[in-house]
N, C-alpha and C positions, 0 to 999 in steps of 0.2 A: 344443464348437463352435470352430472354427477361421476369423479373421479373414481375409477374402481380399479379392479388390479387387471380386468381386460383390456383397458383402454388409455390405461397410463404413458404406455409408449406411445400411442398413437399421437394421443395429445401433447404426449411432452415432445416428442420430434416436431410435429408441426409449427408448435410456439419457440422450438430455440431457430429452426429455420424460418420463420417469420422474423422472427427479431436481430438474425444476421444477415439478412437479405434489408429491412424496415433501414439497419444500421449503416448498411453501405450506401443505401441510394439514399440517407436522408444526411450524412454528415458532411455532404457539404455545404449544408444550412451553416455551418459552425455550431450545431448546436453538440455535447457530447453525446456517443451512439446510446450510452447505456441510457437517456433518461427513455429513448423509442423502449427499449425493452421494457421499460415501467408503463407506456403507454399499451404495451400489448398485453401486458399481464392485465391493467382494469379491462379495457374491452375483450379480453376470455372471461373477465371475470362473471360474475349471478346480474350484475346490473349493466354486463355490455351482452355484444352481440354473441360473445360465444358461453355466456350460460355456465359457466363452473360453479359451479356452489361449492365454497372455502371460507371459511371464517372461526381457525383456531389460530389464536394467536400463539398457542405453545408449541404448535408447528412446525410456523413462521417464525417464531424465535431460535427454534432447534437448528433451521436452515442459515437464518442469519448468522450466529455465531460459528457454525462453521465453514459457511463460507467466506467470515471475516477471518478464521485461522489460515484458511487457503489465501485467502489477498494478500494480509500482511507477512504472513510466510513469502510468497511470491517477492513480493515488495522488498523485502529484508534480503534476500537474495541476488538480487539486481541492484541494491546498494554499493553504491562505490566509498569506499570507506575512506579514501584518500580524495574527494573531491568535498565528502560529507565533516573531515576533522577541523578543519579552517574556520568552519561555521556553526562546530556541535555546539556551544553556547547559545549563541545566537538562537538556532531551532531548538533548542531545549526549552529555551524560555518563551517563546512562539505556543510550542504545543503543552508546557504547564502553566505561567500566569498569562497568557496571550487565552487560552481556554478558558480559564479560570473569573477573568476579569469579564470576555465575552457573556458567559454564562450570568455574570452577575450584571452585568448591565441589562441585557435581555429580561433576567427576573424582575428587576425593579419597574420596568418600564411595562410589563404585565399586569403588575402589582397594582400599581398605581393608574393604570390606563382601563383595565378592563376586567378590575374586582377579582382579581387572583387573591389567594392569601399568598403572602411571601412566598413560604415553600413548595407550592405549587409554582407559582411563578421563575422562581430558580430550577426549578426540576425539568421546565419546560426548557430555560436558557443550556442547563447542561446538557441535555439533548443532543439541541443545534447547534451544540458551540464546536464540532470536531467539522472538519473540511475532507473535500476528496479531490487532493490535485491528482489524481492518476484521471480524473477526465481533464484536469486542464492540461497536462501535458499533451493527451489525446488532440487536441485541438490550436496546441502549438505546433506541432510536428506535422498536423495536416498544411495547417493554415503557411508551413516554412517560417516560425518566427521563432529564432530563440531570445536569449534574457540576456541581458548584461552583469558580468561581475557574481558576486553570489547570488544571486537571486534563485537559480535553480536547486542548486544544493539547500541553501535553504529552504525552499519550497517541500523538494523534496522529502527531506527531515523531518520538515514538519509535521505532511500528512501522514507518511509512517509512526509517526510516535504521538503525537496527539488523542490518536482512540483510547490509551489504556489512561487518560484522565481525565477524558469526556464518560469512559466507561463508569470509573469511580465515583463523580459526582453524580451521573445520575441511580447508580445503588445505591450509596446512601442518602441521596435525597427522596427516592423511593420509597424508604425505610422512613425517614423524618417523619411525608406526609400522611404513610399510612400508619402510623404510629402517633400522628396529633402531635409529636413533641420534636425537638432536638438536642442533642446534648452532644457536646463540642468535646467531650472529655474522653467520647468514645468514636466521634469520627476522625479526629486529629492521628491519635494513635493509626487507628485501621489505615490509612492513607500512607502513613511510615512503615507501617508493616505488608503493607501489599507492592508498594514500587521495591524494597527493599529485597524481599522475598522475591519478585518477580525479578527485577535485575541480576541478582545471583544465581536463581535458576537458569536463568535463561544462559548469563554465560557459561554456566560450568555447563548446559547441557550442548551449546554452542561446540567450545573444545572437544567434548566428550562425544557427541556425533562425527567433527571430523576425523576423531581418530578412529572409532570403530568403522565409517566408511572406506576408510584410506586401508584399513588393514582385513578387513573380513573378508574380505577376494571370494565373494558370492561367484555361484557357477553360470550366472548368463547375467548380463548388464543388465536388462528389463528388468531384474528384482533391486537395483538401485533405488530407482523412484519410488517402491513401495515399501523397501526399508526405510527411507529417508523420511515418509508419511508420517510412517509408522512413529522414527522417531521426533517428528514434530507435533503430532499430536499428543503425543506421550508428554511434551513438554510442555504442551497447553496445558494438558488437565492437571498432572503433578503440581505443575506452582497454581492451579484455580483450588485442589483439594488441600493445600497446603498453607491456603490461606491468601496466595498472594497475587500478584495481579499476570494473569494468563497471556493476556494481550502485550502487554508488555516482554515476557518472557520469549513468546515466540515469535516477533520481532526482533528484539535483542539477538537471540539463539541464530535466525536463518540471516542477520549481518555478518553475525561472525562465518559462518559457517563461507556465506557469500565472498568471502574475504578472505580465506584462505587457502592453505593449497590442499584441494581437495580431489581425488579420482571422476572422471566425471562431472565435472563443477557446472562447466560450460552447458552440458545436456540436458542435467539437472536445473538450469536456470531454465534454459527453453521448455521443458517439461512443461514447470511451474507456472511459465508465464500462462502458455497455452488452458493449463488448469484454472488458473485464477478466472483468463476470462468467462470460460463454463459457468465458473462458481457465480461471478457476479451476472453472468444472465439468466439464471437459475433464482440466484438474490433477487434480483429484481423483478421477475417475472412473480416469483411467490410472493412479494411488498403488493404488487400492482393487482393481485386477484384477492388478497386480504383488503383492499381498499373497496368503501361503496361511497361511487361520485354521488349520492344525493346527500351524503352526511357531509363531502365536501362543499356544495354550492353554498348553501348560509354561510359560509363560515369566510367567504371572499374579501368582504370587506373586515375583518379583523386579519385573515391572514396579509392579506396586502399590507397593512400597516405595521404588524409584527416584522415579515420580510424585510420592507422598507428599513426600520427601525437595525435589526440585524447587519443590513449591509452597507448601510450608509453613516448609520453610528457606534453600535455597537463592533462590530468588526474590526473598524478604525481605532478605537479606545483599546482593547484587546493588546493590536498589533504596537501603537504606538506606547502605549506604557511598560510592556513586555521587549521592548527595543530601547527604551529609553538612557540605557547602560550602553549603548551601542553605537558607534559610526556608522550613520545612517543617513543618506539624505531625504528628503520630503518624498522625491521623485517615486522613491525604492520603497518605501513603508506606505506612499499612498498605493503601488500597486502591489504590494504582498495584504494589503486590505482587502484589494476586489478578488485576490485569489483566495475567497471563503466561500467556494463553491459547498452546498450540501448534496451527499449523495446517499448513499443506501445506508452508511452509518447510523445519523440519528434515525431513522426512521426501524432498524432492527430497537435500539437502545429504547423507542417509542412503546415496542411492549412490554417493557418491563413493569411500566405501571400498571398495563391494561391487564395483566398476570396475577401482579398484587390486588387488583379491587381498588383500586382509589376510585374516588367521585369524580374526577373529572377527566378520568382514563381515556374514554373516547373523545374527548373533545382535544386532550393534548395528542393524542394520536395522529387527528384527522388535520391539525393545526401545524404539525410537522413534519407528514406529506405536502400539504400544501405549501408551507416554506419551504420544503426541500426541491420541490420542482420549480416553484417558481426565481429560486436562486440559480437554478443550471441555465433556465428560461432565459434570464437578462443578465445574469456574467458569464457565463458561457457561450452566448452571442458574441459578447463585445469583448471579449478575454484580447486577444490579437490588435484589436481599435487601439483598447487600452492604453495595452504594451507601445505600442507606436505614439500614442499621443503623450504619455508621459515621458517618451525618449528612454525606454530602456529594453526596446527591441532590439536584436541583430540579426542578420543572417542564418536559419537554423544552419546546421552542420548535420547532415544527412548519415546516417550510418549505411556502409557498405557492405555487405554479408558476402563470401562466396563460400565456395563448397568445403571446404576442409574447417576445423572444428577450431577455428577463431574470428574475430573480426579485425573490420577498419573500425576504429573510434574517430574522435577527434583529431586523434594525432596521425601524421601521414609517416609512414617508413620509407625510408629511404636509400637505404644500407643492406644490400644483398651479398651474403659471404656463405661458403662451405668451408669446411675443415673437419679435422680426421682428429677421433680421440684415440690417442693414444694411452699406455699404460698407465703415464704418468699425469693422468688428467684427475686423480683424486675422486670420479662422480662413476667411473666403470660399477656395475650391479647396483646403481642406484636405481630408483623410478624417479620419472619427472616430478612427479607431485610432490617430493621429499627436496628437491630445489628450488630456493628462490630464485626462483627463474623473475626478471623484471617485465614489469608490466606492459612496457617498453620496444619488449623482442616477442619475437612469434619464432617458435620452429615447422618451420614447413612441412620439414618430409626427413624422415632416415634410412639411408643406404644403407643396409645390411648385406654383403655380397651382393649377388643379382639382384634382389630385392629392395623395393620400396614400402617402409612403413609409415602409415599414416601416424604422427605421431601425440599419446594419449598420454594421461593421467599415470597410470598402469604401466606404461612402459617403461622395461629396464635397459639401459643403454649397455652396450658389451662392446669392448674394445675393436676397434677400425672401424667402427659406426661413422656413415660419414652423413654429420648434421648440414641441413640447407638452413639458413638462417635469415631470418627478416627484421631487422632494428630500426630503430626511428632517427639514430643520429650515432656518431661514434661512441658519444658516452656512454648512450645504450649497452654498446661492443663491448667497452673496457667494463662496467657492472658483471655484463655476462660471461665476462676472462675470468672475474673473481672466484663467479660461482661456482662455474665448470675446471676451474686451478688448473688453467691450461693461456700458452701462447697463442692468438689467435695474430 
């Protein structure tokens, strides 16, 4: 079957509702939902049962990148920046020498194992060396198991920020092989110049989106999320044309933005999440029908020993020398090793070669599908077992949702008070979004006369407003007396 513009929706409806029906009934294997969706992209594929004939990688690379701006946007958004600053060292160095070192252990073991030349051999390691805990969380939260101590935050961290230096090594090791040389004089610099550039872009575009969201007072909410696209993409490409590192950037950018007080924040995350998942069954559908399982079978017995090699030592070596600056015990850095789950990452970052012509483009492609599945295949099974056997399981803590426009986290409230602002309350003609309201309190509801307001981003409080208020403890209280310069 041949893709054409009459049958596009056909086929694409039928394959995202295969893959969220495949996803529900199959995840309580423990396996994660998204690798079903890679399984239903090969079998649509030219060499399964449903016959698609696809095989541009420039495509499939267009789809990938941007639906990796849609993830780590998403991602960067639903960061908590106060759970993430205790441990940003720690994941920094995870996702740059914990990569870095992965990548290079992986290479040599190519190298030396099965007649790679070096830069081939690293090009294959930079690849695989990025993780995707957004399925191991997926699988904690079914499974009710959470982490002990840091472990989530840093997890966290890690898979957020990890792509923009798995992305790096493998461009310019791209470049090396299809160039026969390397020269150290010009990747070193390039590498200062793109996290550099991307960093800075990303926060000033960070800042610079909160404020023109907060203040542009669009005429219907629905064009929030499409401004916000708008300017997330904008962000992406500005720091990739700019020189510097994209991925980074719009990560960076949708932290901050996640982070701060922003009109709509809340919606805008829910939006996002919702987006991302599209994105990535979309990702992985288009991976799974660029794949032919007969280029895959030869290649078993090498990919199993690669795999093997990746998670059993290489992984380990990565985590433990990139931690080695760190309080850490054995228990905690052997299980942030088995969370080197591979997902849709290296396998977009896979055509980069197959774009450039290198010699042995299909062969690292098809070598990094199959390590990427067969890594969700046996730690993504046992992700849970793990966690239990090494002693750093707990109790997950369930989030509660109900209907007005906050949640339960972790923390339980406790403390239910009204009170009446008066003149001299200092926050009259303010909007919420312009206070630091703590993280701490919820406001329920605002009496305005007979009137109940559900209360938003956008709203301005006017004097005899009588606020319903939800805190987690008195401190809460006294924080939110400061803000609102009022007697409660």
């Amino acid at each position: 079957m041949v893709i054409e513009a009459g049958n596009i929706l056909l086929i694409g409806s039928i394959l995202l509702l295969l893959s969220v029906i495949a996803g529900k009934t199959t995840n309580k294997l423990g396996v994660p939902t998204l690798i079903f969706f890679l399984i239903i992209g090969v079998l649509a594929g030219s060499e399964g049962i449903g016959g698609i004939q696809f095989n541009d990688p420039g495509i499939a690379q267009l789809i990938g990148i941007t639906a990796l701006n849609y993830i780590l946007f998403s991602g960067g958004l639903d960061t908590n920046w106060q759970s993430i600053r205790p441990v940003l060292w720690r994941g920094l160095s995870l996702s740059t020498l914990g990569v870095f070192f992965t990548a290079l252990t992986v290479g040599a073991f190519v190298h030396f194992a099965f007649g790679f030349t070096l830069p081939e051999g690293l090009l294959l390691g930079a690849i695989v060396s990025s993780t995707d805990a957004a399925a191991v969380f997926s699988i904690l939260r079914h499974k009710g198991v959470g982490l002990k101590g840091y472990l989530r935050p840093v997890l966290e961290l890690e898979s957020g920020s990890n792509d923009p230096m798995a992305y790096f090594l493998t461009i310019a090791l791209t470049a090396v092989v299809a160039s026969g040389g390397a020269d150290l004089s010009d990747i070193i610099p390039t590498f200062f110049l793109q996290f550099i550039l991307g960093g800075t872009i990303g926060y000033g575009m960070g800042k610079f989106n909160v404020w023109i969201i907060n203040n542009i007072n669009l005429i219907a909410d629905g064009l929030y999320p499409v401004l916000t696209l708008g300017l997330a993409m904008f962000t992406y490409a500005i720091t990739d044309y700019a020189g510097g590192n994209g991925f980074l950037a719009i990560y960076l950018c949708a932290v901050i933005m996640g982070n701060s007080n922003m009109v709509h924040r809340r919606s805008l995350i829910k939006f996002y999440d919702g987006q991302a998942w599209l994105m990535q069954i979309i990702l992985f559908l288009t991976l799974g029908l660029l794949v032919f399982p007969s280029s895959i079978i030869p290649l078993i017995g090498p990919g199993l020993l690669i795999s093997a090699f990746l998670i059993f030592i290489a992984r380990p070596v990565g985590v433990f020398i990139s931690l080695i600056f760190f309080r850490s015990n054995i228990r905690s850095k052997l299980f942030i090793s088995w969370v080197g789950l591979r997902g849709s990452v290296p396998i977009v970052f896979a055509t980069y070669p197959l774009l450039a012509g290198i010699p042995k483009a299909e062969l690292i492609f098809n070598l990094v599908f199959f390590i990427s599945v067969t890594s969700v295949l046996l730690q993504g099974t046992t992700l849970s077992y793990v966690a239990k056997l090494l002693h750093v399981a707990v109790p997950a803590t369930r989030k509660r949702r109900i209907g007005l426009d906050f949640e339960f986290h972790d923390h339980i409230k406790t403390e239910l008070i009204e009170f009446v602002l008066k003149n001299g309350s200092g926050v009259i003609g303010k909007r919420i979004v312009e206070l630091a309201i703590p993280s701490t309190v919820n406001i329920l509801a605002i009496k305005r006369g007979d009137i109940y307001i559900v209360p938003r981003g956008p709203t301005r409080l006017q004097e005899n407003d009588i606020l319903t208020v939800l805190a987690e403890d008195k401190n809460s209280l006294e924080l939110l007396k400061k803000v609102l310069k009022i007697d409660l």
